[in-house]
Backbone as numpy.savetxt, mean C-alpha at the origin, in Angstrom:
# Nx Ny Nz CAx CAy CAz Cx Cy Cz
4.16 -2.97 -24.98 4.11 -2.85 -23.52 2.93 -3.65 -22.98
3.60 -4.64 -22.03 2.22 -5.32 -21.51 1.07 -4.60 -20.62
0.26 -4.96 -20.13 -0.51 -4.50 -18.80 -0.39 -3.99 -17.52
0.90 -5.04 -17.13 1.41 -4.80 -15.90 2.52 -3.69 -16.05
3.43 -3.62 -16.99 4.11 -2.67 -17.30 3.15 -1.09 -17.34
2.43 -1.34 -18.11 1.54 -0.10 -18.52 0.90 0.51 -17.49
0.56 -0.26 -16.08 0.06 -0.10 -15.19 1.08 0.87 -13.82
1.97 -0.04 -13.99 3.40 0.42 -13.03 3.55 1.99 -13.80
3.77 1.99 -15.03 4.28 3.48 -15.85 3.17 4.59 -14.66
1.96 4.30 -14.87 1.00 5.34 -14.77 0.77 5.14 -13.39
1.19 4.65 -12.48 1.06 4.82 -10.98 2.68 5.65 -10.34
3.23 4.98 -11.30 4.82 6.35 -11.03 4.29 7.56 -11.34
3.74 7.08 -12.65 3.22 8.90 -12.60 1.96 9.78 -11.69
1.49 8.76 -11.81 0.48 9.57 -9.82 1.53 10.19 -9.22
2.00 8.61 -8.58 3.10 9.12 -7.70 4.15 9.90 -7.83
4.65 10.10 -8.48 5.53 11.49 -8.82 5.17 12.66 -9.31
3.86 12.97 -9.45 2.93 14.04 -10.21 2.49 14.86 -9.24
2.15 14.02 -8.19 1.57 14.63 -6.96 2.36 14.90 -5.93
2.46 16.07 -5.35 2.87 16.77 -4.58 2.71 16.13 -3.23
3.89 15.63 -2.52 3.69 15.15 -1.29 3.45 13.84 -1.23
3.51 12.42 -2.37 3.22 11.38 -2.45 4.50 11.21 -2.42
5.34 11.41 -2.75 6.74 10.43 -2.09 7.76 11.90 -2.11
8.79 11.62 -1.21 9.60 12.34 -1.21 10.87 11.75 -0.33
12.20 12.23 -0.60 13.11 11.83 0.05 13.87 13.17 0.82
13.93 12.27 2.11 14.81 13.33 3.13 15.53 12.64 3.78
16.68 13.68 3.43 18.11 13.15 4.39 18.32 14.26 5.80
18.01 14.90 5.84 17.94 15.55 7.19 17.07 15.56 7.76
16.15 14.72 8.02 15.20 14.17 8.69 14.14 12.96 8.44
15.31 11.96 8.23 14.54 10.78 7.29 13.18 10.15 8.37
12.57 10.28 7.51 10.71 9.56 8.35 11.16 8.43 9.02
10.64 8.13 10.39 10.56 6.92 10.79 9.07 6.24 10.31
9.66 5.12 10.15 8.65 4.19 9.47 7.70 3.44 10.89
6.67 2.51 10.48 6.38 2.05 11.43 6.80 1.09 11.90
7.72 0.57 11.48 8.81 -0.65 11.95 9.85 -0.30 12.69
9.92 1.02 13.04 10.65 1.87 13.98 12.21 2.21 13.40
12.39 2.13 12.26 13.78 2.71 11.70 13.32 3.46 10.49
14.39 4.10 10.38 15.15 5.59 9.56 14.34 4.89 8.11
13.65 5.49 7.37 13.13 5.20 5.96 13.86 5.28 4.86
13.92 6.99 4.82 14.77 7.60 3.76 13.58 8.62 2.81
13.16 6.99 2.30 12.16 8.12 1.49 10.45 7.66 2.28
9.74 8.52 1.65 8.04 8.73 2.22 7.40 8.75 1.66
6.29 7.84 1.18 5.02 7.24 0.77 3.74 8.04 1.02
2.84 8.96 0.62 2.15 9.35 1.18 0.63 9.81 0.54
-0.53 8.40 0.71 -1.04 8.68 -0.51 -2.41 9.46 0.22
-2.19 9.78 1.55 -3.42 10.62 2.00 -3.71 11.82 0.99
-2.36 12.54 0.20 -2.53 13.88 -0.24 -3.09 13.77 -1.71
-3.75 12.11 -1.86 -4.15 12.03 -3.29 -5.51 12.55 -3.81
-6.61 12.03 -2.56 -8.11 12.98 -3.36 -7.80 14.20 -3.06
-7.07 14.70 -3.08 -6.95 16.71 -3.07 -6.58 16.97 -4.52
-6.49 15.77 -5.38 -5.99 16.00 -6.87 -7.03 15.21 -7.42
-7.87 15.25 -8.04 -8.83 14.29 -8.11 -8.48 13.80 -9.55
-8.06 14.83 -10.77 -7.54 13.83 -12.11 -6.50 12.51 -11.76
-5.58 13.07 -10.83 -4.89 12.03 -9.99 -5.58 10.70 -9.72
-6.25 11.17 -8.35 -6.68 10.25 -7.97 -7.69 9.65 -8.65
-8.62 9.66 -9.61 -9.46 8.96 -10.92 -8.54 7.85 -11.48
-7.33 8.71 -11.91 -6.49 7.69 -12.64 -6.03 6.59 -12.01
-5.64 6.73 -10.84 -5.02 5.87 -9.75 -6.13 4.84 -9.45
-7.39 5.14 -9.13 -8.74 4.34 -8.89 -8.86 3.06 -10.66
-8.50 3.69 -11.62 -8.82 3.52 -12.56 -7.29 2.27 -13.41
-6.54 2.16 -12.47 -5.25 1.74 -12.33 -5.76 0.50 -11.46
-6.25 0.97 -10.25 -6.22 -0.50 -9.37 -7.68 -1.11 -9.99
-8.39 -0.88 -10.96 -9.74 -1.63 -11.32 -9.41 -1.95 -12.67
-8.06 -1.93 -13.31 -7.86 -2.55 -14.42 -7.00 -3.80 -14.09
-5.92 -3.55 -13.05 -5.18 -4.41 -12.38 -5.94 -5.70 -11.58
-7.05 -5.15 -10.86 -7.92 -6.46 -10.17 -8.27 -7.16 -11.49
-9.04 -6.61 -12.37 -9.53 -7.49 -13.67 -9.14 -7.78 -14.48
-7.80 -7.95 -14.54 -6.82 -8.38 -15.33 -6.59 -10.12 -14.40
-6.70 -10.10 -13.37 -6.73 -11.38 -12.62 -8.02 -12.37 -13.15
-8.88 -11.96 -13.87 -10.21 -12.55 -14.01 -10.55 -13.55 -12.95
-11.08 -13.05 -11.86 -11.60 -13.56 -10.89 -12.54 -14.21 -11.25
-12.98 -15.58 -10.55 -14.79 -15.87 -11.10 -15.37 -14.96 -10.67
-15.35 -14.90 -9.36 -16.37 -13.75 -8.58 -15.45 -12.87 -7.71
-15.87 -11.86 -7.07 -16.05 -11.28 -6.03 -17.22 -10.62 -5.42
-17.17 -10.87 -4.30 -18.51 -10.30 -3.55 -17.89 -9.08 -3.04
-16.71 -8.88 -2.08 -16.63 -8.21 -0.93 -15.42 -7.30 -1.67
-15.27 -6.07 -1.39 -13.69 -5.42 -1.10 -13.60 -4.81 0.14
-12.01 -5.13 0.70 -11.78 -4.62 2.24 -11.08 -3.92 2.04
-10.91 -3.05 3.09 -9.84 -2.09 3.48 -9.26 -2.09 5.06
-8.03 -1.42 5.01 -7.40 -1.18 6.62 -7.96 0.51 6.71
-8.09 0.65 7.88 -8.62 2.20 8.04 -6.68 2.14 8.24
-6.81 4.13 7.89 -7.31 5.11 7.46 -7.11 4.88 5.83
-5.96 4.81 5.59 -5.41 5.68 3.84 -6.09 4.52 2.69
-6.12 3.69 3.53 -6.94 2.42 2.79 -8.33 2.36 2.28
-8.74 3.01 3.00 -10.45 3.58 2.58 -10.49 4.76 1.32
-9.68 4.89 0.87 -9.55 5.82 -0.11 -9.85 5.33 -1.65
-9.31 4.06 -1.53 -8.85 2.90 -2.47 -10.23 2.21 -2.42
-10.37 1.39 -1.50 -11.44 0.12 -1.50 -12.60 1.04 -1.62
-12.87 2.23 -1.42 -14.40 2.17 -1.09 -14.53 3.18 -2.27
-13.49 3.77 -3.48 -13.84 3.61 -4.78 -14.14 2.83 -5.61
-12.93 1.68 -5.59 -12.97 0.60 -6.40 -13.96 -0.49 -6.09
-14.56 -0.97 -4.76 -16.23 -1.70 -4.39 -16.75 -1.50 -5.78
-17.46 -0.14 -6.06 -18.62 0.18 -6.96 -18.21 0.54 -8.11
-17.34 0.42 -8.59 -16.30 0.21 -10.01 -16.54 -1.19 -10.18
-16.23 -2.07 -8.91 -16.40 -4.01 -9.37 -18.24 -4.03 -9.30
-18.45 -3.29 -8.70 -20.27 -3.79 -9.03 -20.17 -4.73 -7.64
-19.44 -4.23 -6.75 -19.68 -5.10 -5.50 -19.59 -4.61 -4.02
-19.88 -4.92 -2.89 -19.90 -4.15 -1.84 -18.78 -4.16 -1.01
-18.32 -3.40 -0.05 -17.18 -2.36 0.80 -16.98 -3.00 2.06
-16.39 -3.27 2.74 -16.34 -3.45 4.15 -14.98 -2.82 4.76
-14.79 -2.03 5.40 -13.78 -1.38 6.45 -12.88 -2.55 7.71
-11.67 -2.94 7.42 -11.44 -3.31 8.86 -10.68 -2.64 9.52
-11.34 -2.40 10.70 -10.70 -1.51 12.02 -9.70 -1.98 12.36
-8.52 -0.98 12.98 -7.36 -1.17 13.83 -7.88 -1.96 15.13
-8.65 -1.52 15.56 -9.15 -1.96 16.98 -10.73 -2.51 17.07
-11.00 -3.36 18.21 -12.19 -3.24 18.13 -13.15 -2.18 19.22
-14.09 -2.39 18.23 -14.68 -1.04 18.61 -15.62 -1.12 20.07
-15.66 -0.02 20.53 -16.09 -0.23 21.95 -17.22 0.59 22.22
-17.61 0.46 21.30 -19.33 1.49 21.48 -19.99 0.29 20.32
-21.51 0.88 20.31 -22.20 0.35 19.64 -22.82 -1.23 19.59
-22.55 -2.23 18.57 -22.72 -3.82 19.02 -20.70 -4.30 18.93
-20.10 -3.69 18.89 -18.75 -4.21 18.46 -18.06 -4.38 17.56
-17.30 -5.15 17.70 -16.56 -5.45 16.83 -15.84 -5.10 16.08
-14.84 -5.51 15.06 -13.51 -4.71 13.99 -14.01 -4.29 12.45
-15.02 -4.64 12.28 -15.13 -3.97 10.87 -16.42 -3.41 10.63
-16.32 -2.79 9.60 -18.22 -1.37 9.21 -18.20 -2.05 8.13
-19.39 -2.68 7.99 -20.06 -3.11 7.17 -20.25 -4.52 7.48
-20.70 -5.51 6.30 -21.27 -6.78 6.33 -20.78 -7.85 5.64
-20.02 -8.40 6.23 -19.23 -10.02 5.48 -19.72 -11.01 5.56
-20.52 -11.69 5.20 -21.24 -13.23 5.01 -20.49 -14.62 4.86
-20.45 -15.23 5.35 -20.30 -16.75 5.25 -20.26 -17.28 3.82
-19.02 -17.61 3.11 -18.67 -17.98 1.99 -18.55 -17.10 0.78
-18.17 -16.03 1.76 -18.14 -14.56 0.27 -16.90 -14.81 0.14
-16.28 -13.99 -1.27 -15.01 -14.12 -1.56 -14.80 -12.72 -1.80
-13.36 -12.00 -0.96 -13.05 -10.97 -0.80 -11.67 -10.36 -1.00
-12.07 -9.89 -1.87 -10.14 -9.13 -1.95 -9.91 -8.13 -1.28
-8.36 -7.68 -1.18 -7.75 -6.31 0.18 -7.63 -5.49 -1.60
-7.93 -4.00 -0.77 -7.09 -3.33 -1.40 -7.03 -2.05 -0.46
-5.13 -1.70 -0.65 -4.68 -0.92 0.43 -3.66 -0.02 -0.28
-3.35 0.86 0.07 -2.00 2.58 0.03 -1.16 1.50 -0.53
-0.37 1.08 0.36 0.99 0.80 0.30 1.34 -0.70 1.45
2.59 -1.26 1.34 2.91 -2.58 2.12 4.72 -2.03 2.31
4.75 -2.24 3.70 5.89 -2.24 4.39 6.53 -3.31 4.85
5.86 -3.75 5.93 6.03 -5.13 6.44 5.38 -5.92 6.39
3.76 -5.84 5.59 2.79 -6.68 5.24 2.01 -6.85 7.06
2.17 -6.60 7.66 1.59 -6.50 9.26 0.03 -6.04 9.28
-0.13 -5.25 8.69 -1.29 -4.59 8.62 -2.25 -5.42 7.91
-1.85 -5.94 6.61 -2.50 -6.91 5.58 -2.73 -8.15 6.41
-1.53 -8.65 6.88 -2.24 -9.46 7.35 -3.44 -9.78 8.70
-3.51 -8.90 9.64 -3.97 -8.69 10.27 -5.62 -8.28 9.41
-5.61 -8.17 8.67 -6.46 -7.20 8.07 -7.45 -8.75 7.12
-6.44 -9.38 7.11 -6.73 -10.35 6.33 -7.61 -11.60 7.13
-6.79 -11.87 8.46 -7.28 -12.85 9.17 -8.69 -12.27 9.87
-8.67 -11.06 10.11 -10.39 -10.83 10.64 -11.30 -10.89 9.87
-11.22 -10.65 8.25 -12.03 -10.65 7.43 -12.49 -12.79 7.16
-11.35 -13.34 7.38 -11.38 -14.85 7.32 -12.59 -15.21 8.74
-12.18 -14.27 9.49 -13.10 -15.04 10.92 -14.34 -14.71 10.91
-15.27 -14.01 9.95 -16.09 -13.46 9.82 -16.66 -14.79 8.45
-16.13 -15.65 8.28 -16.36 -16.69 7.24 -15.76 -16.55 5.74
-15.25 -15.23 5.51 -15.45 -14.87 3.96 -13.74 -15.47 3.90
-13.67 -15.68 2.00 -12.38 -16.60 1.83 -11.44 -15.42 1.18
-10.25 -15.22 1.53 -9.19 -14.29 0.76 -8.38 -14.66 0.58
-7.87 -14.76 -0.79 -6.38 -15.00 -1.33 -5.73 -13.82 -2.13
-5.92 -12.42 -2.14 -5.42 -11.84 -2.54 -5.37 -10.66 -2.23
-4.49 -9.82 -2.40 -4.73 -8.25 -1.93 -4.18 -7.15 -2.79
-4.48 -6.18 -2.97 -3.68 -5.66 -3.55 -3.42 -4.19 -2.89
-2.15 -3.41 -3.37 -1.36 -2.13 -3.14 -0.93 -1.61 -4.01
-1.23 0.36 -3.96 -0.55 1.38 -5.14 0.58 0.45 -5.30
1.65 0.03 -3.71 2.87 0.38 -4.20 3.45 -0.45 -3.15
4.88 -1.37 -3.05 5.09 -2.14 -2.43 6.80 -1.49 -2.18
7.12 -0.83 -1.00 8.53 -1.08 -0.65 9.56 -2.09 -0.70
8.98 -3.48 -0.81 9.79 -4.58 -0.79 10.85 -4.67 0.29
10.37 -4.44 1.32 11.22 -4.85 2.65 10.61 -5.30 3.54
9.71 -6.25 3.45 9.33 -7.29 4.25 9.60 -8.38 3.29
10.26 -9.66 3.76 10.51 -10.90 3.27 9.51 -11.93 4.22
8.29 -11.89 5.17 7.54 -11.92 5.57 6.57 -12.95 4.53
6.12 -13.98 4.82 6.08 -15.39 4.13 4.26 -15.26 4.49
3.24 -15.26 3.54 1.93 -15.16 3.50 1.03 -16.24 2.84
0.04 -16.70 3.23 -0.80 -17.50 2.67 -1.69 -16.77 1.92
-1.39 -15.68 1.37 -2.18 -14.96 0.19 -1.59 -14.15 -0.71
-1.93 -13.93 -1.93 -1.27 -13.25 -2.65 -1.09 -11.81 -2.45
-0.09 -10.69 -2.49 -0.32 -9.14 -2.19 0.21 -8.72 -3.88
-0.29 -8.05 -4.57 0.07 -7.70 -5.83 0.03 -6.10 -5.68
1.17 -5.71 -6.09 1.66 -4.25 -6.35 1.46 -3.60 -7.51
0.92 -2.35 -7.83 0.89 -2.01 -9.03 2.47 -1.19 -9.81
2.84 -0.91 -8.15 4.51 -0.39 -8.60 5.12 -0.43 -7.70
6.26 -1.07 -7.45 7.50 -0.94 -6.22 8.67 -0.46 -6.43
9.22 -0.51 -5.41 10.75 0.15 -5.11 11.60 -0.80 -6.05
12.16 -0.44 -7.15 13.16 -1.06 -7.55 14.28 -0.62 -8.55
14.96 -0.70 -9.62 15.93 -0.14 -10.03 15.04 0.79 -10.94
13.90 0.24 -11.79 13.46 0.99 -12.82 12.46 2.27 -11.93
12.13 2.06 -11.45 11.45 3.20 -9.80 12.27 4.32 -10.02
13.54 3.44 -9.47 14.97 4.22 -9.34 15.38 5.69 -10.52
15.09 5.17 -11.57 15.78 5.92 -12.83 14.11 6.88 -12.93
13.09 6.47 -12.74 11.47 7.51 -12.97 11.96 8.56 -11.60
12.59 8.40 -10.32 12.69 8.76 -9.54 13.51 10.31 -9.83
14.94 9.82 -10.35 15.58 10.25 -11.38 15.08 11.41 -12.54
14.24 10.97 -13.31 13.82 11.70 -14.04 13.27 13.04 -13.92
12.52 12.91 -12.87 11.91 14.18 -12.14 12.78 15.49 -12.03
14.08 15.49 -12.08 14.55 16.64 -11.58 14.84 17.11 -10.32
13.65 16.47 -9.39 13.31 16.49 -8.49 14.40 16.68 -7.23
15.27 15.97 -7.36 16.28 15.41 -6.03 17.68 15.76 -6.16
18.11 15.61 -5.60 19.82 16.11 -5.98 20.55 14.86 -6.17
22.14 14.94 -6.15 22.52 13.68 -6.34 22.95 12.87 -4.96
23.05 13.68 -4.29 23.11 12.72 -2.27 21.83 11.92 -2.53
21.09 12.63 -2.95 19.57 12.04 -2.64 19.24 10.60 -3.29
19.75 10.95 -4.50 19.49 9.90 -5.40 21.12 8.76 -5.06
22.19 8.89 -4.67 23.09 8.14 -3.89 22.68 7.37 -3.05
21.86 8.23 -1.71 21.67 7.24 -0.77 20.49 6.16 -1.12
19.48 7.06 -1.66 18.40 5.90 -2.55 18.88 4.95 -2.77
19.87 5.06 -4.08 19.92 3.76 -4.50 21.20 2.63 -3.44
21.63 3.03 -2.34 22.17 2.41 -1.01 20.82 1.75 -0.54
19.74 2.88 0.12 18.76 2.44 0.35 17.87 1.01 -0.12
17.71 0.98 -1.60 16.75 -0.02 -2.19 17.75 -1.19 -2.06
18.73 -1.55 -2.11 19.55 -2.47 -2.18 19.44 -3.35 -1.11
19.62 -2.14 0.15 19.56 -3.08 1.39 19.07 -2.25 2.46
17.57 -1.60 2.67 17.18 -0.67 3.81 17.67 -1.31 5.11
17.52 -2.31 5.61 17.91 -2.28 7.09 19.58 -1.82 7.04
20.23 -2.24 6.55 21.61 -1.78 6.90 21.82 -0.21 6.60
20.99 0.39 5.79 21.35 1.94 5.52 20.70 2.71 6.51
19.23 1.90 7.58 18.80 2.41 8.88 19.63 2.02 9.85
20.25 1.18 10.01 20.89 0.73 11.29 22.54 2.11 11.36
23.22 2.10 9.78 23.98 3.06 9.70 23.88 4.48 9.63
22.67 4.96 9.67 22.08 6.01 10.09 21.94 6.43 11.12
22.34 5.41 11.97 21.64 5.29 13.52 20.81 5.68 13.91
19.02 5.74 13.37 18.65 6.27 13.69 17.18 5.16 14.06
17.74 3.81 14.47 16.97 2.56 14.88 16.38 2.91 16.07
14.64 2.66 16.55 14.41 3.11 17.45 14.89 1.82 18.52
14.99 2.33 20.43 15.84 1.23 21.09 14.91 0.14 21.69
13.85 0.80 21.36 12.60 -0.23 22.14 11.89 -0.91 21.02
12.24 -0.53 19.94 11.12 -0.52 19.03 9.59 -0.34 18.63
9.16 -0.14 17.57 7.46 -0.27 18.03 6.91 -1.26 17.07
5.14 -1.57 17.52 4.61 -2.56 17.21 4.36 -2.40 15.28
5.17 -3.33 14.44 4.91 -3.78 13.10 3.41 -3.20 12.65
3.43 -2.55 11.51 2.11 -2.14 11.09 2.38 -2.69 9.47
């Protein structure tokens, strides 16, 4: 078993170990932030409440960054909120410093979108929860660029794979939605067989299993 394999195994198992990190509902499927019907739910706020969990998971994304053998890194970023969970363990695991970027900019204090300190010619990687539509990353990505520092990479627990959304940086997943997901999903006991039906409808092709759901919002809302 390679690395990346070995890596994916033990982040399914976070994620399916822990209570409230993913789950599927058909009578009240989550709207996502892309404004349609999900199915299933991602949810890695409920992870430091498990802390063997969450160690392992920290200990998952700092074998995965250094498996890239970077020359350097100076910086790790994050998107507030669920994102700060991630980056501002793994910073002082790399032996390097943290920076936060804000949703907004901030309107007290001296300003601006991010806590902490980015320098002119640092080199900085993302690390974030999860990627939907990649909206957030990138956004997340270009303020950390305007601040001088250089990023080509990011990383996530876990990648839905439903943004086809075209990037000038790399986003690396430690585990996504896909057939082998599918069968760990499976394994659990967990779900019934509607559940695990519409799933695998779901991974194939989510927009058409939200649009046939009808449960597309009519205005939509803003991509995160």
């Amino acid at each position: 078993m390679g690395l990346i394999e070995e890596i994916f195994d033990k982040t399914c198992e976070v994620m399916l170990s822990v209570p409230g990190i993913f789950d599927i509902s058909l009578e009240n499927p989550p709207l996502l932030v892309s404004a349609r019907a999900g199915l299933y739910y991602v949810n890695f706020r409920v992870l430091p409440s498990f802390p063997e969990y969450y160690n392992k998971q920290i200990s998952n994304l700092v074998k995965r960054i250094k498996a890239e053998e970077f020359k350097k890194i100076d910086k790790v970023f994050s998107t507030e909120t669920t994102g700060i969970y991630f980056g501002c363990r793994v910073a002082p695991e790399l032996g390097v410093g943290y920076v936060t970027v804000l949703k907004e900019e901030k309107l007290y204090g001296k300003g601006g979108n991010i806590h902490g300190v980015i320098n002119q010619g640092e080199y900085a990687i993302g690390v974030d929860d999860m990627v939907t539509t990649k909206g957030t990353l990138i956004k997340a990505v270009n303020t950390i660029r305007k601040y001088g520092a250089e990023v080509e990479t990011c990383f996530v627990n876990f990648d839905r794979r439903e943004s086809e959304e075209k990037t000038d940086f790399n986003t690396i997943a430690l585990a996504w939605m896909d057939e082998k997901f599918l069968e760990k999903v499976k394994a659990t006991g967990r779900f019934n067989q509607r559940q695990i039906e519409e799933l695998e409808k779901y991974i194939y092709n989510p927009l058409k299993w939200s649009l046939e759901w009808g449960l597309n919002h009519p205005n939509g809302l803003k991509l995160s």
